[in-house]
MILUM-665384 format. One record per residue: residue in three letters; residue number from 0; x, y, z of N, C-alpha, C, O in turn. Coordinates in Angstrom, 3 decimals. Layout:
% residues N
+------+--------+----------+----------+----------+----------+----------+----------+----------+----------+----------+----------+----------+----------+
| tise | badren |      npx |      npy |      npz |     capx |     capy |     capz |      cpx |      cpy |      cpz |      opx |      opy |      opz |
+------+--------+----------+----------+----------+----------+----------+----------+----------+----------+----------+----------+----------+----------+
|  ALA |    NUM |        X |        Y |        Z |        X |        Y |        Z |        X |        Y |        Z |        X |        Y |        Z |
...
+------+--------+----------+----------+----------+----------+----------+----------+----------+----------+----------+----------+----------+----------+
This chain:
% residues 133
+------+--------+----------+----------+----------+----------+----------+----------+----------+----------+----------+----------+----------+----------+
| tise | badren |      npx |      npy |      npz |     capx |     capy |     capz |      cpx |      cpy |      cpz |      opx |      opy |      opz |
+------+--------+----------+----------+----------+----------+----------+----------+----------+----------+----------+----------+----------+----------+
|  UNK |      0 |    0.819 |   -1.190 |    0.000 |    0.000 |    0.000 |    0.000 |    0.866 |    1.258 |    0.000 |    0.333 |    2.140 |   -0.673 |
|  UNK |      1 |    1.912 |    1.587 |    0.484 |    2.861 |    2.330 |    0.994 |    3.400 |    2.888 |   -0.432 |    3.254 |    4.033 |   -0.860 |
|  UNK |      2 |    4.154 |    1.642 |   -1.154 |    4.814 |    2.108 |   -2.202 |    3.730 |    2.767 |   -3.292 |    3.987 |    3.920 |   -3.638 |
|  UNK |      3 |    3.026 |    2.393 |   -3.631 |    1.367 |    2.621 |   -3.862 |    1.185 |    4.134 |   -3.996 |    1.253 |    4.891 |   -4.964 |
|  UNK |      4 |    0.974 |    4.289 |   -2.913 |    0.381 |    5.313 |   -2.193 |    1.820 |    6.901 |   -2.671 |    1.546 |    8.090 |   -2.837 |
|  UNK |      5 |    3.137 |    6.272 |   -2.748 |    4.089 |    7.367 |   -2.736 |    4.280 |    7.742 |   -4.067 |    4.725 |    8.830 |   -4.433 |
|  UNK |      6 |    3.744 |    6.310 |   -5.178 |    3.498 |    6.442 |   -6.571 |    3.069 |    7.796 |   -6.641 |    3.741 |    8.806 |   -6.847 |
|  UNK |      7 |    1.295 |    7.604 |   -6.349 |    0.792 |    8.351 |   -6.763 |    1.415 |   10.224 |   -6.017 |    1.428 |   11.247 |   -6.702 |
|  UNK |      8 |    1.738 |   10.163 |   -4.896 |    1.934 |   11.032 |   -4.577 |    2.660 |   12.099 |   -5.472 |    2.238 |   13.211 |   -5.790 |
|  UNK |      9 |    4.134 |   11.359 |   -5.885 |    5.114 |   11.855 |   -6.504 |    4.458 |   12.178 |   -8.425 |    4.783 |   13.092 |   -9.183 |
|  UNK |     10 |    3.570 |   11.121 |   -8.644 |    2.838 |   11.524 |   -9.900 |    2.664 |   13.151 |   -9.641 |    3.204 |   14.104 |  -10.202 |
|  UNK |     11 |    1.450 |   13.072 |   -8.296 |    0.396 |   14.196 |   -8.231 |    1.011 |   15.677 |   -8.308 |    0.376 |   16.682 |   -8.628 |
|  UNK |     12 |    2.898 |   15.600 |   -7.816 |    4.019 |   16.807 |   -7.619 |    4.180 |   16.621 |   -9.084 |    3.520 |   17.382 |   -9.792 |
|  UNK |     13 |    4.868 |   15.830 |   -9.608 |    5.087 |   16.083 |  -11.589 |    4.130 |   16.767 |  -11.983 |    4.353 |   17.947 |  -12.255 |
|  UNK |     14 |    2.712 |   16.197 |  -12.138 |    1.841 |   16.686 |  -12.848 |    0.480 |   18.182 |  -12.482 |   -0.571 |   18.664 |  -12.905 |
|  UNK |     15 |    1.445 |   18.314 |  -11.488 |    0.562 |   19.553 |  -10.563 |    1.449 |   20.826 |  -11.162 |    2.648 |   20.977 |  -11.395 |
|  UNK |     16 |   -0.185 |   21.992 |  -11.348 |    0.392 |   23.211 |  -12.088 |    1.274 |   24.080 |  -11.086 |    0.897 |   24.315 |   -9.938 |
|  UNK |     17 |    2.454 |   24.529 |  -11.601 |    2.773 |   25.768 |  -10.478 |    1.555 |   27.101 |  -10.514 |    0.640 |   27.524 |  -11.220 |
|  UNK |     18 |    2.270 |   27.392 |   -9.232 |    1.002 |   28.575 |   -8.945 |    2.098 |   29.081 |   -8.300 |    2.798 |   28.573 |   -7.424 |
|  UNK |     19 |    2.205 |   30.972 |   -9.264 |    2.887 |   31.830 |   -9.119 |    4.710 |   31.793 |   -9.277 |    5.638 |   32.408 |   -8.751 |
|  UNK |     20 |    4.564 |   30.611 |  -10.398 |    5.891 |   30.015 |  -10.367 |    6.348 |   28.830 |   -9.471 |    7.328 |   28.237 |   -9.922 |
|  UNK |     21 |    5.840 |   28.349 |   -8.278 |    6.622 |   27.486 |   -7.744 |    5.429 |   26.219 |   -7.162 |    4.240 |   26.300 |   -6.853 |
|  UNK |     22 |    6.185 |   25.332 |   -7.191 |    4.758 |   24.356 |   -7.063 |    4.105 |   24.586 |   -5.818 |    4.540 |   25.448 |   -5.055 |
|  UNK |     23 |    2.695 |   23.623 |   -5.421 |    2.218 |   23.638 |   -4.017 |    3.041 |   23.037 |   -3.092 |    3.960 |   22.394 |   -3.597 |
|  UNK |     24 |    2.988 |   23.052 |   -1.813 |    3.439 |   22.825 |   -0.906 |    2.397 |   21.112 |   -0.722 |    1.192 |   20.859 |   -0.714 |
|  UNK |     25 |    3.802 |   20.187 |   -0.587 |    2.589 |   18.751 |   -0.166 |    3.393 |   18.195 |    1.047 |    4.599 |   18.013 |    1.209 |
|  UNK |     26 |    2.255 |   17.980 |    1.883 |    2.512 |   17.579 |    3.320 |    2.620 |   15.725 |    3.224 |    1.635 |   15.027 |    2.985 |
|  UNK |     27 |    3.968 |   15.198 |    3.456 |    4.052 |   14.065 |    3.107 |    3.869 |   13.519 |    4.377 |    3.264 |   12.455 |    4.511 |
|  UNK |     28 |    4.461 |   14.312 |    5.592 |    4.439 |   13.284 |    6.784 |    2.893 |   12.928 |    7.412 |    2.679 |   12.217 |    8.393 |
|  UNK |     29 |    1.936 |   13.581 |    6.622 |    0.091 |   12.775 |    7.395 |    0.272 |   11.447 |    6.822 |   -0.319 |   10.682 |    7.584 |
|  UNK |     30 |    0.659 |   10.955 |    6.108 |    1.126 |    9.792 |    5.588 |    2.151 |    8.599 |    6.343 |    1.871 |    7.506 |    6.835 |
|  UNK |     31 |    3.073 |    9.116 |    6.240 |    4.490 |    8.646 |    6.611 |    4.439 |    8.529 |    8.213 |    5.255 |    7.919 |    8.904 |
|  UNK |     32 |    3.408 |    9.178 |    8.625 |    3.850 |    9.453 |    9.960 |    2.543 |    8.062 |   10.753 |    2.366 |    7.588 |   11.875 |
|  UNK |     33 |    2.069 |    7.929 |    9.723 |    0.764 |    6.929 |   10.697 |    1.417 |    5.281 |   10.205 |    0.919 |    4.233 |   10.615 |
|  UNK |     34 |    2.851 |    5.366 |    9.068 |    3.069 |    4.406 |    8.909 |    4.672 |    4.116 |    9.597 |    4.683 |    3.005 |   10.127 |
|  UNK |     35 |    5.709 |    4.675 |    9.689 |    6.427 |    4.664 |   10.188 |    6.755 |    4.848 |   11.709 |    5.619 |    5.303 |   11.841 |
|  UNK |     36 |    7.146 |    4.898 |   12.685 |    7.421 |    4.886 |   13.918 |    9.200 |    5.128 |   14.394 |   10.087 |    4.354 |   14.034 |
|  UNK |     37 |    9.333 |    5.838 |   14.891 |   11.019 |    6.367 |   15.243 |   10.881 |    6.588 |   16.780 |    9.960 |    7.208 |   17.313 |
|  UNK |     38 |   11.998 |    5.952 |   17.460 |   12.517 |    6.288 |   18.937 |   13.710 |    6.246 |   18.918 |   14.371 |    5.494 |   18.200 |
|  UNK |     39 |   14.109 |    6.989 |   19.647 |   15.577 |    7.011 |   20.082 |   15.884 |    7.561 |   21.735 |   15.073 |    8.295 |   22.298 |
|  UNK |     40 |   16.926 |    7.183 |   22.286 |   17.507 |    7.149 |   23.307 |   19.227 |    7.098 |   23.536 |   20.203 |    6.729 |   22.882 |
|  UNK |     41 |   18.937 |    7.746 |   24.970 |   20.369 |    7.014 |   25.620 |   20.420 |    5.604 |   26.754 |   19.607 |    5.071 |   27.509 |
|  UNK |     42 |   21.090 |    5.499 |   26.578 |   21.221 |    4.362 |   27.755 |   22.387 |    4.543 |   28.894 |   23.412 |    4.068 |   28.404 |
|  UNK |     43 |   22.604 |    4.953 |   29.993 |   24.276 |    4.750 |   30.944 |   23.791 |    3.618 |   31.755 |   22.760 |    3.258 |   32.325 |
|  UNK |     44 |   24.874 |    3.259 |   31.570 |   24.991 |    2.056 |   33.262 |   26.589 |    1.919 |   33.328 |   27.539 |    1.966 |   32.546 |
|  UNK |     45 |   26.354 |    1.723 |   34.709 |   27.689 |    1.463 |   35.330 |   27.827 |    0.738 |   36.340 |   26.976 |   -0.053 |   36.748 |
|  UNK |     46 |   29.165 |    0.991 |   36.950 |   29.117 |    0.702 |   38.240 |   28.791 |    1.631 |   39.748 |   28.803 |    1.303 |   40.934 |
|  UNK |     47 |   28.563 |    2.670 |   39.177 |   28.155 |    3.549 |   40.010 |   26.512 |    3.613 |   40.283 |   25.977 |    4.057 |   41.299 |
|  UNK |     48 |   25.943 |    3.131 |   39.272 |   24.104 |    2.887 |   39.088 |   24.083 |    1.941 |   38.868 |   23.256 |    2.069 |   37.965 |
|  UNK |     49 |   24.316 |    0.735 |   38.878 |   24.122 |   -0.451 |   39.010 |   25.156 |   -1.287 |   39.593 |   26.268 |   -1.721 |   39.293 |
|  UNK |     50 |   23.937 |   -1.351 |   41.001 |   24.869 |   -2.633 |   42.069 |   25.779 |   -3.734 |   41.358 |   26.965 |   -4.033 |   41.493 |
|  UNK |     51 |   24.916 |   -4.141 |   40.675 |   24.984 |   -5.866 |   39.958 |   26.280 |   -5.489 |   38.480 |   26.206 |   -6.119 |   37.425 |
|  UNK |     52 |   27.119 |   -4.633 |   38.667 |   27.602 |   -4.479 |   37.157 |   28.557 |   -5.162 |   37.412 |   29.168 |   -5.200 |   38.480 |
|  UNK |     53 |   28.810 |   -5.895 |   36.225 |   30.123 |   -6.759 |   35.926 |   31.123 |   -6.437 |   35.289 |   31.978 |   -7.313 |   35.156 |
|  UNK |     54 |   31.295 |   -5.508 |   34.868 |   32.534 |   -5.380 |   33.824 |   33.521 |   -4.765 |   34.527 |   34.472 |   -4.440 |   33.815 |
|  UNK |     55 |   33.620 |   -4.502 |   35.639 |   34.925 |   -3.794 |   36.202 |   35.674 |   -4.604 |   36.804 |   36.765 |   -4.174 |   37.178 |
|  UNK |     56 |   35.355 |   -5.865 |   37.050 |   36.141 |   -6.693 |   37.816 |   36.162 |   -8.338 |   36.720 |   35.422 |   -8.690 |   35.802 |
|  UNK |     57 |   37.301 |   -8.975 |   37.337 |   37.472 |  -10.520 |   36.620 |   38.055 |  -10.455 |   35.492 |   38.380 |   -9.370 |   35.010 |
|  UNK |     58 |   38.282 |  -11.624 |   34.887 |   38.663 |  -11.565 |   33.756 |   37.766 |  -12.480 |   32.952 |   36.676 |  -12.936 |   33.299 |
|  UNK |     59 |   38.584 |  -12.715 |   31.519 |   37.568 |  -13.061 |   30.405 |   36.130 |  -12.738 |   29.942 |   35.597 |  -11.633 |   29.844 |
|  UNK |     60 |   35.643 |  -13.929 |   29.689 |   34.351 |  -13.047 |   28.799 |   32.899 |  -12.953 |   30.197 |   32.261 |  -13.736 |   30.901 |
|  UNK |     61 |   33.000 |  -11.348 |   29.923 |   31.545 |  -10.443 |   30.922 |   30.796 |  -10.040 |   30.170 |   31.204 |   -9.714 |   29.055 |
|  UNK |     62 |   29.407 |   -9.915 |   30.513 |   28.545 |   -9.068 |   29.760 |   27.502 |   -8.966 |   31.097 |   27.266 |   -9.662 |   32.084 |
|  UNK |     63 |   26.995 |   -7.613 |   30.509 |   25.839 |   -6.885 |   31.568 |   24.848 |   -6.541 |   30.598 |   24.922 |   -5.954 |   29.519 |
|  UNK |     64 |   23.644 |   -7.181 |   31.413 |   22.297 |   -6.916 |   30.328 |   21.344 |   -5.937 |   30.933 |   20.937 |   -6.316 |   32.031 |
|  UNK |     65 |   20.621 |   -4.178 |   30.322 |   19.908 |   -3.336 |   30.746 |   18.905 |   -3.018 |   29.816 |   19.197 |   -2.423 |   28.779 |
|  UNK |     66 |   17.769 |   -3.347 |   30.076 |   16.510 |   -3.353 |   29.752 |   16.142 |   -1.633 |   28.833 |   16.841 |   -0.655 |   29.096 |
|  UNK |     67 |   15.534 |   -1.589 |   28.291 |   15.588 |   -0.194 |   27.228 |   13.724 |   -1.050 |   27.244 |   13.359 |   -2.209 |   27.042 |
|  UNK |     68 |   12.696 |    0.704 |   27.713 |   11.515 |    0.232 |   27.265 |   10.815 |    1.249 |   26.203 |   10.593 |    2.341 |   26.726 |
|  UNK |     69 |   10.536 |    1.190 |   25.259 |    9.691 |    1.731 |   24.501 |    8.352 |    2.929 |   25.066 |    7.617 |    2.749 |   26.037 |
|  UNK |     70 |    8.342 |    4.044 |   24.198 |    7.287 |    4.338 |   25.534 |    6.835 |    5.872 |   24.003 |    7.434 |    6.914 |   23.732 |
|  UNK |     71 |    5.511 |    5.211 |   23.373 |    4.927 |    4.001 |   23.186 |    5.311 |    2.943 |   22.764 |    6.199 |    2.839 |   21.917 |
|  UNK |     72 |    4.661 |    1.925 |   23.323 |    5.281 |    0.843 |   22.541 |    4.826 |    0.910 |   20.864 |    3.972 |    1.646 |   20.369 |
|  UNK |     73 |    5.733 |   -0.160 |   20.138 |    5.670 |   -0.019 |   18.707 |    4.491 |   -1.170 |   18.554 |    4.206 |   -2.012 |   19.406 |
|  UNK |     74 |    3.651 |   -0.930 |   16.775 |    2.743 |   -1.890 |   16.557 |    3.306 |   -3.179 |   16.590 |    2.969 |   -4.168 |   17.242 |
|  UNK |     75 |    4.414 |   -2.975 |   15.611 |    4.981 |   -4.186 |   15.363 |    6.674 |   -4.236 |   15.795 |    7.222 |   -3.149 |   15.980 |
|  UNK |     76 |    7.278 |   -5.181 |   15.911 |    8.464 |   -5.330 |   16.325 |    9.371 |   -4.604 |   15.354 |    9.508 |   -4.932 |   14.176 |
|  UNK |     77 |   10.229 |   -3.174 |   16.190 |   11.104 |   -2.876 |   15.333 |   12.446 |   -3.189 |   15.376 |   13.028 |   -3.814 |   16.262 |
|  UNK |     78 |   13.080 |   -2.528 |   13.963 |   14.379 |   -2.771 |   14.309 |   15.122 |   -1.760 |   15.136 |   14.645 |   -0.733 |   15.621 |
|  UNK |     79 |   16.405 |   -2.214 |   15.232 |   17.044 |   -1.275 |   16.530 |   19.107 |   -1.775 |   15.903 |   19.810 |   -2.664 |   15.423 |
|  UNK |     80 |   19.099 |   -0.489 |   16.383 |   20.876 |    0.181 |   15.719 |   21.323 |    0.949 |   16.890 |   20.912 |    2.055 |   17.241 |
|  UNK |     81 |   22.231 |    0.210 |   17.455 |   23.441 |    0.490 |   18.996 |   24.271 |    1.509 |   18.480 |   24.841 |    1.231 |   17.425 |
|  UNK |     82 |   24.475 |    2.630 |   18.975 |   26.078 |    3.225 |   18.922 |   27.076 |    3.651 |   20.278 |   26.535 |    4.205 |   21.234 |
|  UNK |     83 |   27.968 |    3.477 |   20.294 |   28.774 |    3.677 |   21.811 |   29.060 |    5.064 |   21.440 |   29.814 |    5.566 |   20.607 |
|  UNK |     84 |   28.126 |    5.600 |   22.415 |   28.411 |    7.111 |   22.615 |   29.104 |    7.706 |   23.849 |   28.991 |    8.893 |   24.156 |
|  UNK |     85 |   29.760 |    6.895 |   24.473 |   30.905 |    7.260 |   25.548 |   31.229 |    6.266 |   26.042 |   30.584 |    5.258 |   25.753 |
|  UNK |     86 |   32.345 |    6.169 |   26.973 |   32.813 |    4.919 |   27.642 |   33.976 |    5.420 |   29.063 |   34.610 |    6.475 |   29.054 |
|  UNK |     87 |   34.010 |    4.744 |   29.799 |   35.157 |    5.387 |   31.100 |   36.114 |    3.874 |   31.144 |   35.540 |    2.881 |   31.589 |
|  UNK |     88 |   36.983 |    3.796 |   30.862 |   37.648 |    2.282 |   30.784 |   38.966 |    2.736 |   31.103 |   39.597 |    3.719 |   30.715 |
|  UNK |     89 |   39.443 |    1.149 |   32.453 |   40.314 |    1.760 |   33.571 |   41.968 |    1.337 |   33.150 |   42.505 |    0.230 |   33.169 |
|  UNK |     90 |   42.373 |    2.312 |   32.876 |   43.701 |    2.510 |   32.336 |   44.958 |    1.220 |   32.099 |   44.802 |    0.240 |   32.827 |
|  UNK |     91 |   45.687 |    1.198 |   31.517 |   46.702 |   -0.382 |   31.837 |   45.920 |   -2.035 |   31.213 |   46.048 |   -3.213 |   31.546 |
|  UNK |     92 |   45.125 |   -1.316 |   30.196 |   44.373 |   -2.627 |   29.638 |   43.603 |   -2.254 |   28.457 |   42.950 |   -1.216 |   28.346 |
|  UNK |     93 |   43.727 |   -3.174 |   27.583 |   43.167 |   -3.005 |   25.892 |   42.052 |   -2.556 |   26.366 |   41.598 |   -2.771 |   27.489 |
|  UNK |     94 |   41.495 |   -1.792 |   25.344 |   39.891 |   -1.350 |   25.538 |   38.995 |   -2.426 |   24.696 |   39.406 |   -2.365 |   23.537 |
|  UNK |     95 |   38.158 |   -3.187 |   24.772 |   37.356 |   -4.182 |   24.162 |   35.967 |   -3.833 |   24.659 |   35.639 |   -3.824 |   25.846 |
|  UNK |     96 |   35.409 |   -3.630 |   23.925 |   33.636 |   -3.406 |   24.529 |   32.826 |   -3.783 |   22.982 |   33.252 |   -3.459 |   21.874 |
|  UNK |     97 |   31.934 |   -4.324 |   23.184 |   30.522 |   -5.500 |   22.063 |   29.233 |   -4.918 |   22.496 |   28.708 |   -5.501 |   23.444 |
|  UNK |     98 |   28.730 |   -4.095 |   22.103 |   27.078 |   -3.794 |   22.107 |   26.328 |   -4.951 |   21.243 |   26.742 |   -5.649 |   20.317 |
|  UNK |     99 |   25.418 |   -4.906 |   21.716 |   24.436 |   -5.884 |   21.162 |   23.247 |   -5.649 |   21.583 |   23.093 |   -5.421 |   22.782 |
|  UNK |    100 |   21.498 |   -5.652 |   20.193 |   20.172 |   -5.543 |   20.866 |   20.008 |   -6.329 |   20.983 |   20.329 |   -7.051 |   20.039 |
|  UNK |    101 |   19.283 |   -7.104 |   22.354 |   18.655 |   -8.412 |   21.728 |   17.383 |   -8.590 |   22.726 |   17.469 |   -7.851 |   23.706 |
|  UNK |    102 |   16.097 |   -9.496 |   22.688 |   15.192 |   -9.926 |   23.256 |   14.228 |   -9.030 |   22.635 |   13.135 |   -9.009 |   23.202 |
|  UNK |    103 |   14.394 |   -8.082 |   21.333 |   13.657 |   -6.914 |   20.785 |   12.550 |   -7.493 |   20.401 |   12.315 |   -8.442 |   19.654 |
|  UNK |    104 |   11.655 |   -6.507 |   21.263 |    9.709 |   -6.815 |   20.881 |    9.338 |   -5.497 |   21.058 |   10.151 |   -4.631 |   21.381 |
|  UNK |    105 |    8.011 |   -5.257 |   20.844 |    7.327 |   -3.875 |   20.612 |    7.503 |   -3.393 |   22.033 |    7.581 |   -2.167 |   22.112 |
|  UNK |    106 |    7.592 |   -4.102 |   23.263 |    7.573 |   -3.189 |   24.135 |    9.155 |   -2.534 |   24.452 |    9.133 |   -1.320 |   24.653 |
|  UNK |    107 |   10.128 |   -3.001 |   24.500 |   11.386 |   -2.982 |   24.390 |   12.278 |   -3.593 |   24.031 |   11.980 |   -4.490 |   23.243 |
|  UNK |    108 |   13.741 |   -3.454 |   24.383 |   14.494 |   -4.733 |   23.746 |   15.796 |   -4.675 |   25.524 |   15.703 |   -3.927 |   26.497 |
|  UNK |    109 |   16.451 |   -5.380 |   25.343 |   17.855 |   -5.400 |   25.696 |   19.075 |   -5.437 |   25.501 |   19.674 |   -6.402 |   25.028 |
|  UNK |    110 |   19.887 |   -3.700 |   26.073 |   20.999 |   -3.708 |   25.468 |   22.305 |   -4.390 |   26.366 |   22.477 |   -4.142 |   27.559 |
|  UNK |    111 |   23.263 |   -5.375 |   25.481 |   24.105 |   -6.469 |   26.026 |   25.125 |   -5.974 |   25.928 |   25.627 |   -6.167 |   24.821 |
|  UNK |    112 |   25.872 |   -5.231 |   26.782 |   27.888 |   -5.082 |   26.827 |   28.580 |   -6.086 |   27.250 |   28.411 |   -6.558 |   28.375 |
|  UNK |    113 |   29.288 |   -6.455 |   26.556 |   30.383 |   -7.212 |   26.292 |   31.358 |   -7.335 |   26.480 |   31.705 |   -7.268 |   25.301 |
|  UNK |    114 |   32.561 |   -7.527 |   27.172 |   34.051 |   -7.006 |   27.108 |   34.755 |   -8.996 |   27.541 |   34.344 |  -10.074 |   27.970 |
|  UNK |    115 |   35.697 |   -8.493 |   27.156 |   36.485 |   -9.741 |   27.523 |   38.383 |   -9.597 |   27.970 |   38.923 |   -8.495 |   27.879 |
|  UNK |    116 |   39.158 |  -10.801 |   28.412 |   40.172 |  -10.909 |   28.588 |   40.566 |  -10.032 |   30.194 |   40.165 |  -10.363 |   31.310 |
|  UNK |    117 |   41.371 |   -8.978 |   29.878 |   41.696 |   -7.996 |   31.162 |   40.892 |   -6.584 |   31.187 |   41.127 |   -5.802 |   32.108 |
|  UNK |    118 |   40.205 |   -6.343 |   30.457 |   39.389 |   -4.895 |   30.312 |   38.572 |   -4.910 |   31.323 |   37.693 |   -5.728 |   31.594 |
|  UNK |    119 |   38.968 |   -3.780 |   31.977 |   38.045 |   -3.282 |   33.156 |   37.004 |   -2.251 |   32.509 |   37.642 |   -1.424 |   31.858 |
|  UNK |    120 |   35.881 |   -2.052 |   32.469 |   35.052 |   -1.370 |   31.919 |   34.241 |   -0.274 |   32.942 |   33.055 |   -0.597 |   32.871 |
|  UNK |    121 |   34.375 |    0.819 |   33.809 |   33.747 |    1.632 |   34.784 |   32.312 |    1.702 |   34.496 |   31.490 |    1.250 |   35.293 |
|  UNK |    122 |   31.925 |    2.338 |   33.210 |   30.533 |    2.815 |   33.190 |   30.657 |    2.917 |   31.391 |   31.717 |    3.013 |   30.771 |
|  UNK |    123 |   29.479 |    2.873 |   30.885 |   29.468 |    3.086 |   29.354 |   27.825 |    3.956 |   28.611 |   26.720 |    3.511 |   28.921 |
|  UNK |    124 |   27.915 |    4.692 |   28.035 |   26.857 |    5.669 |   27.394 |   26.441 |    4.486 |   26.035 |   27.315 |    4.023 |   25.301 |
|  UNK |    125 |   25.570 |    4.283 |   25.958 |   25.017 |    3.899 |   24.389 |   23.671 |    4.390 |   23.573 |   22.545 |    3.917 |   23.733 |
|  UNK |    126 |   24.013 |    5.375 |   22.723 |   22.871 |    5.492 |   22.262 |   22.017 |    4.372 |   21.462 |   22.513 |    3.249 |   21.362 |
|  UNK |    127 |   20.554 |    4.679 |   20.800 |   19.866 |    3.696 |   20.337 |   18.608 |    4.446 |   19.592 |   18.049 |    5.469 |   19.986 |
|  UNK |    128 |   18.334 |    3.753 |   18.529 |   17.437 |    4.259 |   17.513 |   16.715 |    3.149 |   17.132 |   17.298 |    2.096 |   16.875 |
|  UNK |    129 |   15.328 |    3.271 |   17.054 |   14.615 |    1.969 |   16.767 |   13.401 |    2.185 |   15.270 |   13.014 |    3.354 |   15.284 |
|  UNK |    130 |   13.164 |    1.890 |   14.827 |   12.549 |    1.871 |   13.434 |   11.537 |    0.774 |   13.274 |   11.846 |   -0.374 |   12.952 |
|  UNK |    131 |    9.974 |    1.294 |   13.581 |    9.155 |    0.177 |   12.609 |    8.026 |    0.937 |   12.974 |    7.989 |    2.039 |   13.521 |
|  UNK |    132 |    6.860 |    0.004 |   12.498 |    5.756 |    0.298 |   12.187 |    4.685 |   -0.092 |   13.758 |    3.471 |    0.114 |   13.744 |
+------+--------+----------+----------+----------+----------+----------+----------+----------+----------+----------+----------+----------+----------+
């Protein structure tokens, strides 16, 4: 229906007269906007806000899992794109850190940090952008 629907739209801009030289003005997002859905966020956790964090201590492979909720939730399950938008990581050791979404449903998903070997990890920022219908 969508592609459909943008057909005709983009017809209706070709074949529409200008008025006063420049075409009409067409409002695409009453459209776009009842079909698409966009959220975005930050996420911090650490060890300073979360008792239970693992990445600052031990070695080999850690991961800490923090819940991200939707608000509204989406119709349908969207997708979702991690970026590490800061990090505090404790000096005298490779930096290694793995974002990952996972358990993603319309009401939220969970974001998974990762680190392994000797990396001590303090606290980490991740942004997040989610996409669907």
């Amino acid at each position: 229906m969508l592609p459909l629907l943008l057909v005709l739209v983009v017809s209706s801009i070709i074949f529409l007269p200008p008025v006063n030289g420049a075409l009409p003005p067409i409002n695409t997002g009453s459209f776009i906007a009842t079909s698409i859905h966009i959220q975005t966020g930050e996420s911090y956790n650490g060890f300073q806000v979360n008792p239970d964090w693992t990445l600052l201590t031990g070695t080999g492979w850690r991961s800490y899992r923090a819940a991200v909720t939707f608000n509204p939730p989406f119709l349908v399950t969207p997708k979702v794109s991690l970026a590490l938008s800061g990090q505090d990581v404790a000096p005298g050791t490779n930096n290694r850190l793995f974002l990952k979404a996972e358990k993603i449903t319309v009401n939220g998903f969970d974001i998974v940090y990762t680190t392994w070997a000797d990396t001590r990890v303090h606290s980490i920022w991740a942004t997040w952008t989610a996409i669907g219908g």
